[in-house]
N, C-alpha and C positions, 0 to 999 in steps of 0.2 A: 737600710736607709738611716743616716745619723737626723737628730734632732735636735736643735738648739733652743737654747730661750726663749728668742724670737717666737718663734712658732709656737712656742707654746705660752704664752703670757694671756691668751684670751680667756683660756679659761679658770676661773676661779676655782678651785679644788675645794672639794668638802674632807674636813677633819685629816688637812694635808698642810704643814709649814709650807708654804706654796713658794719663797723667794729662796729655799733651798730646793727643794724637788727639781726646780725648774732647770737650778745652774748644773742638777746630775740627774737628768730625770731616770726611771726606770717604769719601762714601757712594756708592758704585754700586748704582742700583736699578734700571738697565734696559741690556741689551746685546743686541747684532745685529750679525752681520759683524763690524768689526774697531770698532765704535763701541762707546762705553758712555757711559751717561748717570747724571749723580750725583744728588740731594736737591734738588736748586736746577732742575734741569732743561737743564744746561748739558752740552753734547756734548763726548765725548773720542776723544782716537784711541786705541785699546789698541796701544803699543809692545813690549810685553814679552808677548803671546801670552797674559793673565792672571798666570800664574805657568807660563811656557813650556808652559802644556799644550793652550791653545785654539786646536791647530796647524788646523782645518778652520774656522774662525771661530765667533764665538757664535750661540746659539740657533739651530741646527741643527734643526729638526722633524722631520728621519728616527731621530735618538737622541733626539730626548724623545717619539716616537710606540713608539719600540721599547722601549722605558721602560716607558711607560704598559702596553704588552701585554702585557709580560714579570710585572708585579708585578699584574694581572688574572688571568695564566693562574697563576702559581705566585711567590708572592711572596720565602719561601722555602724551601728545602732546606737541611737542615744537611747539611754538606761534608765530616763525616765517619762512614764506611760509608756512604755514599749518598751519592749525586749527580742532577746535574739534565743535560738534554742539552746547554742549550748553552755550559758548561765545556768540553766538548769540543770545540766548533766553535772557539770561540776561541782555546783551545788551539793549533787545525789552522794555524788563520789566521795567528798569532805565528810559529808554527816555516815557515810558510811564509816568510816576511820573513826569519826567521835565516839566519846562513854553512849552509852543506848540514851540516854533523853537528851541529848544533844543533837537534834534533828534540824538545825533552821539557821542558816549561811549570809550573811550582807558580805557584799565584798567593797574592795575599796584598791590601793594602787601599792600599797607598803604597809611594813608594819608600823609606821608611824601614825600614818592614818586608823589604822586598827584599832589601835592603842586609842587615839579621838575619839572613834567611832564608840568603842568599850563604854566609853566616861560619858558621853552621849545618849547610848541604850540603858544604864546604869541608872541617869537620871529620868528619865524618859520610863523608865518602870515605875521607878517610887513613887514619880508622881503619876501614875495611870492608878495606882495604890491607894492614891489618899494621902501619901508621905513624903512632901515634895522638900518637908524641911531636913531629910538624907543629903547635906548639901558636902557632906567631909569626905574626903578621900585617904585612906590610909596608902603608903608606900614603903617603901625600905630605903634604908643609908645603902648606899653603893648599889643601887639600882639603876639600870637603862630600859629605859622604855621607850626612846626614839625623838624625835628631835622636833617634832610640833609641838605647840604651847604646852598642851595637855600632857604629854609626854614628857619634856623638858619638865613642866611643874613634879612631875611624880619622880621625875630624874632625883636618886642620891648621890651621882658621881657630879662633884664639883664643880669641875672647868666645864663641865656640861650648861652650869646653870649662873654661874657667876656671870658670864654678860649681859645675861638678859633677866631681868629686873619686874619685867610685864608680865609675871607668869602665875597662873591661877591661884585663888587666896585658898584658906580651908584644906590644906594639904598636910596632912604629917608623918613621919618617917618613925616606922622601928628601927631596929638595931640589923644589924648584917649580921650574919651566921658565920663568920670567919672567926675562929678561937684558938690563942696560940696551941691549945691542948690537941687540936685535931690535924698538925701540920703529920703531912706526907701519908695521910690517912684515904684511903682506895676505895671508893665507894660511898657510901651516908657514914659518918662521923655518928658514932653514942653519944659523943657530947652535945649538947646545946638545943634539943626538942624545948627547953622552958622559953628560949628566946622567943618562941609563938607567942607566949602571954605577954608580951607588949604588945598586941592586938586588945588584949582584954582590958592593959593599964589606959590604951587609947579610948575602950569602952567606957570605964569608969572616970577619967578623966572628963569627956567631952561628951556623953550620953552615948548608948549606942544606938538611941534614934536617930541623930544626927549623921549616922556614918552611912554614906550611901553604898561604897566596897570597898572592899583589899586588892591591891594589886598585888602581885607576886609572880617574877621569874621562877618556872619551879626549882631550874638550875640559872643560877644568877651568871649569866653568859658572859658578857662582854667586858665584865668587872675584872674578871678572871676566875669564872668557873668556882663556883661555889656551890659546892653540893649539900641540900637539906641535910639536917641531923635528922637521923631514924626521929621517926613521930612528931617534927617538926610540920609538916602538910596539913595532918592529919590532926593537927591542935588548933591549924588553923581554921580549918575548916569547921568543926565545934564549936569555935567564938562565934562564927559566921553564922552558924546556924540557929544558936542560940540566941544572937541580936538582930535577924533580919536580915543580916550583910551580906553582898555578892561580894563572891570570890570570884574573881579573875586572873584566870594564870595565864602569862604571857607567853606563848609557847614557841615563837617569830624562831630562834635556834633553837630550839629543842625538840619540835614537832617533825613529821616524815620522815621518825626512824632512825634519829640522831643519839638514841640512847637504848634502843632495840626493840621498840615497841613505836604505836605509831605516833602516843603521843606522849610525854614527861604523863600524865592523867593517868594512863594504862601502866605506867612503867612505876608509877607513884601506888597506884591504886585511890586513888582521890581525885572524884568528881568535880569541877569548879563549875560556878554557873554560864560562866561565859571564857570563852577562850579566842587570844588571836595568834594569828598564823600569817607567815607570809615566807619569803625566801626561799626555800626548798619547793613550795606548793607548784613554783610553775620550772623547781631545777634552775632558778635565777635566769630563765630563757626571755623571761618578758617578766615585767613588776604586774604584781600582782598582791596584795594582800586580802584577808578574810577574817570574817569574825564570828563565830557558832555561837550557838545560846542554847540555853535549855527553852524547852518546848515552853512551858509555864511562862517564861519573858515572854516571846514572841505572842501568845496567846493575851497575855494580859495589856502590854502596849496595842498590840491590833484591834482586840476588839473593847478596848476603853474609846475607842474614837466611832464617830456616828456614820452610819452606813457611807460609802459613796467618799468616805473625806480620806486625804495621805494621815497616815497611820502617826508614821515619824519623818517630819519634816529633817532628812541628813542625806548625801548623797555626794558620789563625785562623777565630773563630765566621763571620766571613763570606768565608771563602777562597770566589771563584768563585761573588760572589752572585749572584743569577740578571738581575738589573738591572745589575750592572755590567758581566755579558757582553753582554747585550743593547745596552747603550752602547758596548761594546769592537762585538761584530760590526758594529752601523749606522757607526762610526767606520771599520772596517777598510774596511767598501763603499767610503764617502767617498771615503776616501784613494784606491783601485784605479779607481773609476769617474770622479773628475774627475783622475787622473793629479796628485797631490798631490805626490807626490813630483817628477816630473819638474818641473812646476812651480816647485819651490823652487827647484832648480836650474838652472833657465832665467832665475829673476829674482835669483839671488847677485850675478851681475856688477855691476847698474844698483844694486841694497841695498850694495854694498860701495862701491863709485863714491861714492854719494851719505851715507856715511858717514863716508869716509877724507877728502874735503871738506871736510871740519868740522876740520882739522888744522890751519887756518890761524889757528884760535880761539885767543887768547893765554892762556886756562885750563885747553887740553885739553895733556896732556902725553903722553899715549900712547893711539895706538886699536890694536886686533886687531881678525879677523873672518875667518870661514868658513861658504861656506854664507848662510842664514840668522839667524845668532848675532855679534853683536858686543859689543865692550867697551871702554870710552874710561874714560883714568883724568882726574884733573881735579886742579890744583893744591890741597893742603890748606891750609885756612884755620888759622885761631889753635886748634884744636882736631879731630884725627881726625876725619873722619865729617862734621860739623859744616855743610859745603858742601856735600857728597852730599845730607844729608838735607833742605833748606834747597831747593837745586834740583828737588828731585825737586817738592817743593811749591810751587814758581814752574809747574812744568812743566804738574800737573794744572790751575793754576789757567789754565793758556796751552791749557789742550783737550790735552794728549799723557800718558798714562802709560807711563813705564816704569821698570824693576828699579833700585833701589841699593844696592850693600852697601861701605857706606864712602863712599870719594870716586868711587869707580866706578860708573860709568853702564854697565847691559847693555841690550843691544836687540835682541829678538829677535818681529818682529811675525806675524801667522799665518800661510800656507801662501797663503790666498785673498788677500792685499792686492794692491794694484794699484800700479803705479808713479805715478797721483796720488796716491794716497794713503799711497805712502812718501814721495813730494815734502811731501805738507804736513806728516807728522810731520817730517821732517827740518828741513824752514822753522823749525816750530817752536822743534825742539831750537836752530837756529842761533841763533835770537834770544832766547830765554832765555839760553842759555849765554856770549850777547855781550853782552846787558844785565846782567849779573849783578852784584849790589855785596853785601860782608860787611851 
């Protein structure tokens, strides 16, 4: 079936040039496994997981069977003063995956709401505390944390934030962990653990009673993959400690296995107090996002309030729909019964091997990668972006999708691919990226 303009003009596209897309669109209408097929009928490899969330591969028929059941037996429950059961389960299943005092789940519909939600529970401690003047929020330069206010506020990637002008006060940015010294460096970088102590110059600067948390990607995703320096976490976490501050790590791509453990946390080895998750959680089958806490939050917001009263006044009409559990539990099976996780981590080596490969390409200027997850930057042409966006659309038209933001190429393929079929995406990327012309 061809599609024209026409038909497609109603809808507004997110984070899409939308009056070019439209006049050539490129259209997925059929996926399975790690394939996807567009409008014309032409196969692609999905390199980038969808949008990092189709960690167990597409079309899955144990989540669209538990789907279908779920919205038969109770389509839905509103989520507040009532509930449905399996909220609960999922619930169980989440804190099961968390560090051990990470026991107690709010959900919500995306990571963006997560992210909300974080800054919301954050505040909502300090002041159950006594310390309600924790009004500052630390974040990073080339940070994404998703596109509601809160999120946008904490946002350090630019064109994220330059339109929108209304975005929360009390916000400040360390430095991003990108050093020319650690280009094409495989794994945590030795360089740059001291850039932690701009948390501490934010202490001494603005009081650290004032700082309500840190937010922190552990691997900074969408920027293009930016891996912690060795003991970079792990500093953080020590300012935190030592000033009162919740650390919050945004785990939205990184969590369910994307680095071979089940959360950036585990794979870190560093606790944060609260953590959000979404994408991967329900296999991108239904939205779904979530938010953990260590026990001691939930404990001190719940019972600072008098018997009988909502604890914390936050919610959404479809917090814990009963279809997006049902997509989260058949996902959680997934992951546990084909050893998803282990998995990733059994094939990082030969995914990093046959990406760091690509070094030799006279347009790639710098790769990372952990896990999973990687990012290669690419020489800028006669305008920002300009190359990225350009490549990306050689690439689909070569059978390969994956992520670009800028000149940055991410690639992050699903949990089930096979090492032919990270050879052919990789084939691919090679000869795109080698034939390439302005």
């Amino acid at each position: 079936m061809q599609y024209s303009a026409n038909t497609l003009e109603h809808h507004w596209m997110p984070f899409t040039p939308n009056r070019e897309f439209k006049g050539a669109p490129r259209l997925v209408v059929k996926s399975k496994g790690v394939e996807l097929w567009d409008h014309n009928g032409n196969r692609l490899l999905d390199g980038s997981s969808g949008l990092f969330c189709v960690a167990a591969g597409h079309g899955r028929p144990e989540i669209a069977q538990a789907v279908y059941a779920a919205l038969l037996e109770n389509d839905y429950t509103a989520p507040f003063n009532l509930a449905q059961p399996s909220s609960f389960e999922i619930a169980r299943m989440v804190a099961a995956l968390t560090p051990e005092d990470i026991n107690h789940v709010f959900f919500a519909n995306s990571g963006s709401e997560a992210i909300d939600t974080a800054l919301k529970i954050a505040m909502a401690y300090h002041r159950a505390r006594g310390e309600g003047q924790r009004t500052r929020f630390v974040s990073r330069e080339r940070a994404y944390h998703g596109v509601n206010i809160g999120g946008t506020s904490l946002s350090g990637m630019v064109k994220n934030r330059e339109t929108f002008t209304g975005v929360m006060p009390n916000v400040v940015c360390m430095r991003h962990t990108w050093l020319k010294e650690n280009r094409f460096v495989r794994g945590q970088p030795e360089n740059g653990a001291e850039l932690a102590d701009d948390l501490q110059r934010m202490v001494e600067t603005y009081g650290g009673g004032t700082i309500a948390a840190c937010f922190v990607e552990p691997v900074a995703g969408s920027t293009g993959v930016l891996v912690p320096p060795r003991g970079y976490l792990q500093r953080l976490r020590e300012i935190c400690d030592a000033n009162g501050i919740l650390l919050v790590f945004d785990e939205v791509i990184t969590g369910f296995g994307r680095l071979g453990a089940a959360f950036a946390a585990q794979a870190f080895g560093v606790t944060p107090d609260i953590m959000t998750m979404a994408k991967a959680l329900t296999n991108g089958a239904q939205p779904m996002g979530a938010i953990a806490v260590k026990d001691g939050i939930y404990d001190t917001i719940v019972n600072a309030a008098p018997a009988g009263a909502i604890e914390l006044f936050h919610g959404y009409t479809c917090s814990a729909h009963p279809a997006a559990c049902a997509a989260g539990i058949a996902t959680q099976k997934i992951f546990e019964d084909e050893k998803l996780f282990e998995r990733s981590a059994g094939l990082s080596n030969y995914f990093l091997d046959a990406v760091f490969a690509l070094r030799d390409i006279e347009l790639v200027t710098d790769i990372r990668g952990l896990g999973l997850l990687s990012g290669f930057d690419i020489a800028p042409g006669a305008a920002p972006g300009a190359r990225g966006a350009q490549i990306q659309k050689n690439l689909f038209a070569s059978g390969l999708h994956i992520k670009f933001t800028g000149d940055t190429g991410i690639f992050a393929p699903p949990l089930v691919t096979t090492r032919d079929q990270l050879d052919e995406m990789c084939a691919i990327l090679r000869k795109t990226l080698e034939e390439f012309k302005d």
